[in-house]
C-alpha positions as CSV (number, residue, x, y, z in Angstrom):
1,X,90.8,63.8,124.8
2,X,94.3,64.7,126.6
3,X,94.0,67.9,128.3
4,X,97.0,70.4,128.7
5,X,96.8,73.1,131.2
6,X,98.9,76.6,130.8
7,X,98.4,80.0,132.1
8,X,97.5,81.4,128.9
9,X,96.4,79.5,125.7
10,X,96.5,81.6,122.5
11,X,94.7,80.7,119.2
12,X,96.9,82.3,116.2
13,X,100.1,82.5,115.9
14,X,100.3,85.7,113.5
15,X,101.3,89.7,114.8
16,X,99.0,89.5,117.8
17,X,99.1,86.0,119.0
18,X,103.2,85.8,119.2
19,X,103.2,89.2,120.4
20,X,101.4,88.0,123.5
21,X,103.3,84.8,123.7
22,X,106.0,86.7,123.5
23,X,105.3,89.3,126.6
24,X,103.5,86.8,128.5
25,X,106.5,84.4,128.9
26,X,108.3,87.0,129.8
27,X,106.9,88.1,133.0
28,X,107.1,84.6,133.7
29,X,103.7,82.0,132.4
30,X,103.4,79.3,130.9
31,X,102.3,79.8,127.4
32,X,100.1,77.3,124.9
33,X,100.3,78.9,121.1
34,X,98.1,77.7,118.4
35,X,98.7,77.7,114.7
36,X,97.4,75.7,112.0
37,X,99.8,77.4,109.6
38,X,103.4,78.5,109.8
39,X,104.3,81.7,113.1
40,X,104.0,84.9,111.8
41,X,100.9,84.6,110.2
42,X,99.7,87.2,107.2
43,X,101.9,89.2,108.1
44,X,105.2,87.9,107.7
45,X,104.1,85.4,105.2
46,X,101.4,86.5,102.7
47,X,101.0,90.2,103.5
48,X,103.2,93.3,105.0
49,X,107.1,92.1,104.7
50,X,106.6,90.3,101.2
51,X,104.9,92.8,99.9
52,X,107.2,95.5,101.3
53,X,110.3,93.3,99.6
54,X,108.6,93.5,96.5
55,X,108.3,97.3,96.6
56,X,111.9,97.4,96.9
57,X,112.9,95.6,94.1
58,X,109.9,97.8,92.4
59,X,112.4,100.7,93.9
60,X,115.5,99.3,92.4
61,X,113.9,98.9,89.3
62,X,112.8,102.8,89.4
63,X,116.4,103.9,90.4
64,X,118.4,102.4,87.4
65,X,115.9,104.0,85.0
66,X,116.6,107.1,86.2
67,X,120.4,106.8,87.5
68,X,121.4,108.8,84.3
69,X,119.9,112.0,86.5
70,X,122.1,111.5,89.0
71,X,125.5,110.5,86.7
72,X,125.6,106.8,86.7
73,X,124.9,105.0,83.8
74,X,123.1,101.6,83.9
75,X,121.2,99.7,81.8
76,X,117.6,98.3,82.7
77,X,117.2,94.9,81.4
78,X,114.1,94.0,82.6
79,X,112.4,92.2,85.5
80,X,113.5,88.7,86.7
81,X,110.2,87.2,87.7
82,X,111.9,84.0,89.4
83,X,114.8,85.7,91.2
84,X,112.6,88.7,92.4
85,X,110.4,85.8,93.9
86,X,113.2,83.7,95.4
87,X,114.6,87.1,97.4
88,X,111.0,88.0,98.7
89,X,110.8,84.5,99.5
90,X,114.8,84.6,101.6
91,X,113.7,87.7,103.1
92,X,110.5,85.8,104.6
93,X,112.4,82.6,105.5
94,X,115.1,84.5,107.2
95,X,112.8,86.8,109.5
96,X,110.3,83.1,110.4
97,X,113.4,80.8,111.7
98,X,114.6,84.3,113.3
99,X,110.4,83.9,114.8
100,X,110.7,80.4,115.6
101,X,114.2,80.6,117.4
102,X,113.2,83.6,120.0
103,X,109.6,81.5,120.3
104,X,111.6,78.4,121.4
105,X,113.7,80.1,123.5
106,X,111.3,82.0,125.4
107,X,109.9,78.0,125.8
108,X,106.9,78.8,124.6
109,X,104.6,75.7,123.8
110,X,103.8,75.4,120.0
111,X,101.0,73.4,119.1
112,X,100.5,72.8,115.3
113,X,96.9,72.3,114.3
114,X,93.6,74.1,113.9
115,X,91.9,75.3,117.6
116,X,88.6,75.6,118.0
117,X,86.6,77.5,121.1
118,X,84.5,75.1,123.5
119,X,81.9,76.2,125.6
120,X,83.7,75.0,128.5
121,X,87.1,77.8,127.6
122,X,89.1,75.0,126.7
123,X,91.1,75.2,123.0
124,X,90.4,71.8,121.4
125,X,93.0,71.2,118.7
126,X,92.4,67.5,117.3
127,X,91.7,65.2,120.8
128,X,93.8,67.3,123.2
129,X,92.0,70.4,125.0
130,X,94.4,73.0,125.9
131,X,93.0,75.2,129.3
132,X,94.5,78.7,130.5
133,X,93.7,80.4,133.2
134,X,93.5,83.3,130.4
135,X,92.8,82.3,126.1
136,X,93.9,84.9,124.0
137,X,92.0,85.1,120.3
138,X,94.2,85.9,117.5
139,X,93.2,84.3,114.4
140,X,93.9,87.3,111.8
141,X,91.5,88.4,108.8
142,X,91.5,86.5,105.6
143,X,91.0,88.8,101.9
144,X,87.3,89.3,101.1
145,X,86.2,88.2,97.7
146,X,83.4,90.3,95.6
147,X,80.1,88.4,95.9
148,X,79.9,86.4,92.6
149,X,83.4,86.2,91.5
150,X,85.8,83.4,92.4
151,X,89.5,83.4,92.0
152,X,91.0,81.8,89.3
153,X,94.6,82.5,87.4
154,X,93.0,85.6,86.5
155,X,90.7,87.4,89.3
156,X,93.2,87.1,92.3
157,X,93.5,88.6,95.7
158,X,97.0,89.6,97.2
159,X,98.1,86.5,97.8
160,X,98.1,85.5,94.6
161,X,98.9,88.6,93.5
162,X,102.8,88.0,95.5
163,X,103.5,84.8,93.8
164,X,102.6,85.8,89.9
165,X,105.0,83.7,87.4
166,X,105.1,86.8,85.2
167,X,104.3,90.3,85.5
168,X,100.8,91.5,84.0
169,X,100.8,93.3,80.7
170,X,98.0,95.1,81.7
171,X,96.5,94.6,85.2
172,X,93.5,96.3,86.8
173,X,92.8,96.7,90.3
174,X,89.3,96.6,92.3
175,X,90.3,98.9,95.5
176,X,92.2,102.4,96.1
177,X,93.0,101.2,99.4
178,X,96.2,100.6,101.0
179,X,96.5,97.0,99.6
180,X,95.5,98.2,96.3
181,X,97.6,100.9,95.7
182,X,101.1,99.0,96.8
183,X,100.1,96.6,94.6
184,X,100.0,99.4,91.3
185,X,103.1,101.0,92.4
186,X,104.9,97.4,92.2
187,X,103.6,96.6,89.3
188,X,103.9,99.9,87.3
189,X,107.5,99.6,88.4
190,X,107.5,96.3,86.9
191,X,106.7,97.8,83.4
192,X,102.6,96.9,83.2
193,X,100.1,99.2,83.0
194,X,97.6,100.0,85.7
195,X,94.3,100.5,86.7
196,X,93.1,101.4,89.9
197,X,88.9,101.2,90.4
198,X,87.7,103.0,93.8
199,X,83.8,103.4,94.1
200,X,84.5,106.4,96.7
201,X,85.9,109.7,95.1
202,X,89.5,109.2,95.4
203,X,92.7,106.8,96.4
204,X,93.6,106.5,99.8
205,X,90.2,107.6,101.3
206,X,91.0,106.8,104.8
207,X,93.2,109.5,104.6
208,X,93.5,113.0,104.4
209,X,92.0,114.6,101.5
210,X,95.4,116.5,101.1
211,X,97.4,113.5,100.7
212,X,95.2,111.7,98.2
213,X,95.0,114.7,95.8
214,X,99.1,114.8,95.7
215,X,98.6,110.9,95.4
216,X,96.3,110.7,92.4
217,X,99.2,113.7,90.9
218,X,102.3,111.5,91.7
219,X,100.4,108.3,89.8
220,X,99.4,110.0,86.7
221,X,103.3,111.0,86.5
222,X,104.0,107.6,86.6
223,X,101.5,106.5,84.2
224,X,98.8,104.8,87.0
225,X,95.3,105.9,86.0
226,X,92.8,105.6,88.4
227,X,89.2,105.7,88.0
228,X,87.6,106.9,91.2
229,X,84.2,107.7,92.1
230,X,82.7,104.3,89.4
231,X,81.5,101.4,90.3
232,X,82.3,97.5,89.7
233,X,79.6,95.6,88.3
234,X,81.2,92.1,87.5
235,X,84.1,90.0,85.5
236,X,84.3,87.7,83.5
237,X,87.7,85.2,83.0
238,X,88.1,84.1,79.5
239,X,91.6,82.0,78.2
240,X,93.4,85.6,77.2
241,X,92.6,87.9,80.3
242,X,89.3,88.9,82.3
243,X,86.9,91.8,81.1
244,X,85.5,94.1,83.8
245,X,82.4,95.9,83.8
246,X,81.6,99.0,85.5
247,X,78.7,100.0,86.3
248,X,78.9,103.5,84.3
249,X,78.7,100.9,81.4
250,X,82.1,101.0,80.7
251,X,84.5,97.9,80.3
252,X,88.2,97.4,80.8
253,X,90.3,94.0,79.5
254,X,93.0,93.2,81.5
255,X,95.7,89.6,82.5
256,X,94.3,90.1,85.7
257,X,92.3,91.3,88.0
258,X,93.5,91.8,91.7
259,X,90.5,92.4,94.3
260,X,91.7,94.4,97.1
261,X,88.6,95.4,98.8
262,X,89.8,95.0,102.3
263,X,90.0,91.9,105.0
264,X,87.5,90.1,106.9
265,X,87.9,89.0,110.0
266,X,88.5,84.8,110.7
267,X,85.8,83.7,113.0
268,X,83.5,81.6,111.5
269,X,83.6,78.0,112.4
270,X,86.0,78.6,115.8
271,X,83.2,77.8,118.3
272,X,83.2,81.6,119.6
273,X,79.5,82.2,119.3
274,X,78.6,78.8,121.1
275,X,81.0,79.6,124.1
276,X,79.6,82.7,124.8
277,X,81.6,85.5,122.7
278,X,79.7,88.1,120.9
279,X,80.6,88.9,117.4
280,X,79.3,91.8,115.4
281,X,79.6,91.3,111.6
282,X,82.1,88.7,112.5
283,X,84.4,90.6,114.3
284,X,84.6,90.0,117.8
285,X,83.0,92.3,120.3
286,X,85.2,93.5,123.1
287,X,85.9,96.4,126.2
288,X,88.3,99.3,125.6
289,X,90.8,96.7,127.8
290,X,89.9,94.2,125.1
291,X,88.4,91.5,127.3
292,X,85.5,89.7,125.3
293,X,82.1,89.2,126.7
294,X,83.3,85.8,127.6
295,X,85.4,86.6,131.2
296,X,89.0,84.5,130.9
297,X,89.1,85.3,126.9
298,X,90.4,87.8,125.3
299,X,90.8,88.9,121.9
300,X,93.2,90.8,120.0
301,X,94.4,92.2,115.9
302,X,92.3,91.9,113.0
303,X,89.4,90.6,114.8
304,X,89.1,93.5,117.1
305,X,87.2,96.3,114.9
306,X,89.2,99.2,114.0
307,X,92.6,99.4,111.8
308,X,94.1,96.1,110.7
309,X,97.2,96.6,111.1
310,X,100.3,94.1,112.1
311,X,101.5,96.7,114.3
312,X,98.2,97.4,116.3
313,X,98.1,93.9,116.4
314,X,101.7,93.4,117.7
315,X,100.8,96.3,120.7
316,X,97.3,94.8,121.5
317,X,99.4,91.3,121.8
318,X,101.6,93.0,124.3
319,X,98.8,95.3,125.8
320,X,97.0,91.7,126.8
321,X,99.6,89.7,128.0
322,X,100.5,92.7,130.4
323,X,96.8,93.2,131.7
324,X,96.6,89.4,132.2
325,X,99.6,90.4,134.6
326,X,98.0,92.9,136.8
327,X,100.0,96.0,134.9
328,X,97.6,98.1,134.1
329,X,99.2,99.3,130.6
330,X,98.0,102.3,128.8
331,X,95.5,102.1,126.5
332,X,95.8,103.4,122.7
333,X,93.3,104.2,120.6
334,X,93.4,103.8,116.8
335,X,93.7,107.7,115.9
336,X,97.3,106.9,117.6
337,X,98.2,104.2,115.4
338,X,100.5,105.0,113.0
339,X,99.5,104.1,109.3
340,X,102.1,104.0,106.3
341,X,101.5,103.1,102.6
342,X,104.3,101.8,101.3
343,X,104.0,103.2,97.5
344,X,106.2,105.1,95.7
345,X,105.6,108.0,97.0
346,X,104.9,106.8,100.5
347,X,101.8,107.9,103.2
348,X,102.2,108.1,106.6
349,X,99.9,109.4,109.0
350,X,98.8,109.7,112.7
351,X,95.5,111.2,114.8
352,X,93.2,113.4,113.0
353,X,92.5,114.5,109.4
354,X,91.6,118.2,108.9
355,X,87.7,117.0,108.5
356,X,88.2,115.1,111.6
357,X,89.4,117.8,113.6
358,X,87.3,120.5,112.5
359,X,84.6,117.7,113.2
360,X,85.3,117.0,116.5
361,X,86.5,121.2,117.5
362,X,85.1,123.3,115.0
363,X,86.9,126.1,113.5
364,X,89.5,126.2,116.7
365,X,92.1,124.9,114.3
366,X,94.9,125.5,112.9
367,X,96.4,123.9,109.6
368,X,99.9,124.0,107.6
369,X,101.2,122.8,104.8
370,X,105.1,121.9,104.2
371,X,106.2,121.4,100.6
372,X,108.9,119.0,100.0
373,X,110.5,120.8,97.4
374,X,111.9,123.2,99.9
375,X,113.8,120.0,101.5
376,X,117.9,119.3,100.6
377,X,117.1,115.6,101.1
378,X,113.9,115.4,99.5
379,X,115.5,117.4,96.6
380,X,118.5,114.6,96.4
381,X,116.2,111.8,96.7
382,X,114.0,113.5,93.7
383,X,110.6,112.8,95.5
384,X,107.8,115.2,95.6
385,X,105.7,115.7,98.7
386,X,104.5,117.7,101.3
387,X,103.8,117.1,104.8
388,X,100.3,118.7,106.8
389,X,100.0,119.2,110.4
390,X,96.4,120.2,112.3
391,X,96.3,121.4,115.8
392,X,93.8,122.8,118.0
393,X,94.2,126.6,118.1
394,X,96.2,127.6,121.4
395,X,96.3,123.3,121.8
396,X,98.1,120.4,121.0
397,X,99.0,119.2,117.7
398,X,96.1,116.5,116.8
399,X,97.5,115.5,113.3
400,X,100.5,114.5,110.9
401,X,100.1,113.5,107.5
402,X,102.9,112.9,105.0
403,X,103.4,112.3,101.2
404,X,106.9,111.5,99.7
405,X,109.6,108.6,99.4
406,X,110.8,107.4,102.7
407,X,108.7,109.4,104.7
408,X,107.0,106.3,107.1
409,X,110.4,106.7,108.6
410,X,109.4,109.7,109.8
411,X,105.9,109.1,111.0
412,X,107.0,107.8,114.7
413,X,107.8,111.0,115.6
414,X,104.6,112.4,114.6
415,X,103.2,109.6,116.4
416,X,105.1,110.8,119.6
417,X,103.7,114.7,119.3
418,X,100.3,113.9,118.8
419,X,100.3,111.1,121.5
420,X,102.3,112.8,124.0
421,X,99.6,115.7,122.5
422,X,102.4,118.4,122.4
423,X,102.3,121.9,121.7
424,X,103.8,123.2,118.7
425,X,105.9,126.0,120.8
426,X,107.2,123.2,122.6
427,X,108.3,121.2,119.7
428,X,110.2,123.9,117.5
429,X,112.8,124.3,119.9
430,X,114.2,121.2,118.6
431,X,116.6,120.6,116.5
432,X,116.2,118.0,113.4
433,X,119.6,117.3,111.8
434,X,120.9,118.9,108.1
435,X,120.6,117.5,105.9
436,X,117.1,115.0,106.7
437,X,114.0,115.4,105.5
438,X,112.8,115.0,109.1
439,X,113.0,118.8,108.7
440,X,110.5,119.1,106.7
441,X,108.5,118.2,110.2
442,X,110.3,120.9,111.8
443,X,109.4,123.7,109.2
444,X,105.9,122.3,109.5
445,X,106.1,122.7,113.8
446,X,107.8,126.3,113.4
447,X,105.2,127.0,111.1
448,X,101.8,125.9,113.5
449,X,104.3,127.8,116.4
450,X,103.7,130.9,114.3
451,X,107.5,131.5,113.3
452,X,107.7,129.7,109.8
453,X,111.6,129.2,108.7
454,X,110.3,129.6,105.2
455,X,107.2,130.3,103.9
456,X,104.5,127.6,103.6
């Protein structure tokens, strides 16, 4: 074997592992990063801006059939399957060269190949062993797969589900989680009919109760049923279409069947156990700093329990590459991660649900509502909504959630309040411009300030 020595050596080149490549260069090391596949990873490839490109065209497909409401006539003529596909698939190709470029120029060290831990810290990747001073795990999360079923052209996960020839006559989905759910709005949009399964009692349950109830409304408007609450029990592929069977007894026939049960993370066969890292359930055990229980390695995004999110990835990346530098950065913890559902209506959150906080500081809170329908823009834009806001009483605002179109635009500065853990007295002096519906936030902060604009 050739060995190759760098300051840091990072194993996955997806949100996390570029992130830190990224950062790390900057304040000046040398930088090893390791992908077996193409930079970017899920993300930009199989998972959040694919998916989001196909929820615009599923929005442009949604706005012709209604631009007679508005005073322009069009004609909807259907969905082109191939052309849909080759602009998800520019919009990807565009943002990786983009990826590649800044990567180079940062001269950054690519190695192409699969990496695997030794038990001396090295990175072996064929017969060269790549050592840092500091090794950095980022090798993402992979779709789980139901126990029993494999896919096939008709039981698929999501990234199958991107690159369908055709759109599904009739398509049922095994999840009300986020991946799930995008996946029914694009596809109602796209004309098929819709099925969500979710074993818990409603869509969305990682969220607040609030915003899966106006959910679960906004989808039956649109013709997405969803059967919360039952329970999968197995499917069966046959030439036509898969049959699924619940375990209430009932059965649904479908074209397909997505499973969107959530991710797992990728660490079997890396070598981690062996050289000394602790992994619970297969995600990698680390500090609140993120350092393994190997010293020298770290490890960072889907691997790390807690959301899986590109963006928590991307800010752990940096987090890392800035510890490794003696910075000291500020830790955040999940509750401040933003998280945004990209459906049609969209749901954004940040910190605490109203269970959470009345958890965590018993009846000392204090909860509003905002309805969109009292928003001009919300009004133009014809999406209904509402947004919710929790703080402790006499304390800091501890939670945002949002329902409507467009509104994960409007989540960072949610984010900002509850992380900055503001008081609503000191937020409703500002002023949020006319017509937005980053007002509605504003009615909702008068509101918890005890001087509502209007009444909630």
């Amino acid at each position: 074997m050739t060995d190759h020595s760098f300051d840091l050596v990072i194993l996955g080149g997806g949100s996390g592992g570029y992130a830190a490549a990224l950062r790390a260069a900057e304040l000046g090391s040398s930088v090893a990063l390791i992908e077996k596949d193409k930079l970017g990873g899920t993300c930009l490839h199989r998972g959040c801006i694919p998916t989001k490109a196909l929820l615009h065209s599923a929005e442009v497909a949604d706005s012709i059939r209604s631009s007679e409401h508005v005073g322009v006539r069009a004609s909807f003529d259907g969905i082109d399957v191939a052309a849909v596909h080759a602009y998800r698939e520019g919009i990807v190709a565009k943002k990786h060269k983009g990826l590649e470029g800044l990567i180079a120029a940062r001269k950054i060290t690519v190695v192409r190949g699969a990496g695997r831990l030794l038990d001396d810290g090295a990175v072996a990747v064929g017969d060269d062993r790549y050592r840092g001073t500091n090794v950095v795990l980022a090798t993402g999360s992979t779709s789980r797969m139901i126990p029993g079923l494999e896919v096939d052209d008709r039981i698929l996960t999501s990234e199958q589900a991107l690159a369908l020839p055709d759109v599904p006559r009739r398509a049922v989905i095994l999840g009300g989680g986020v991946i799930g759910v995008e996946f029914a709005s694009i596809w109602r949009s796209f004309g098929a009919e819709v099925t969500i399964i979710e074993a818990l009692d409603r869509l969305l349950p990682g969220e607040d109760p609030a915003l899966s109830k106006a959910l679960e409304r906004a989808f039956r408007k649109r013709g997405i049923v969803a059967r919360t609450g039952v329970r999968f029990a197995g499917a069966e592929s046959t030439g036509s279409g898969v049959t699924i069977s619940l375990e209430d007894g009932s059965t649904l026939d479908a074209d397909v069947l997505l499973v969107a049960v959530g991710r797992g993370p990728v660490t079997a066969g890396l070598g981690l156990e062996e050289a000394g890292i602790e992994l619970d359930r297969g995600f990698v055990r680390v500090d609140e700093r993120l350092r393994t229980t190997r010293p020298g390695v770290w490890a960072v995004g889907d691997i790390v329990p807690g959301l899986q999110l590109a963006h928590r990835s991307f800010q752990q990346g940096i987090f890392v590459a800035e510890e490794i530098a003696g910075l000291r950065p500020t830790i955040v913890p999940d509750s401040l991660v933003p998280r945004v559902t990209y459906s049609s209506p969209e749901v954004a959150s940040v910190g605490l649900t109203e269970d959470q906080a009345r958890a965590a500081h018993g009846e000392a809170i204090v909860v509003r509502e905002y309805n969109l329908a009292g928003n001009g823009k919300s009004e133009i834009l014809g999406t209904a909504g509402l947004v919710k806001v929790v703080r402790r009483l006499d304390g800091p605002v501890v939670g945002v959630h949002l329902i409507g179109d467009r509104v994960g635009e409007l989540i960072t500065e949610g984010q900002l309040v509850v992380g900055w853990e503001a008081h609503p007295e000191d937020i409703a002096p500002f002023i949020h411009a006319h017509p937005t519906q980053s007002e509605a936030l504003g009615e909702a902060f008068l509101a918890l300030a005890g001087k509502p604009l209007h009444a909630l």
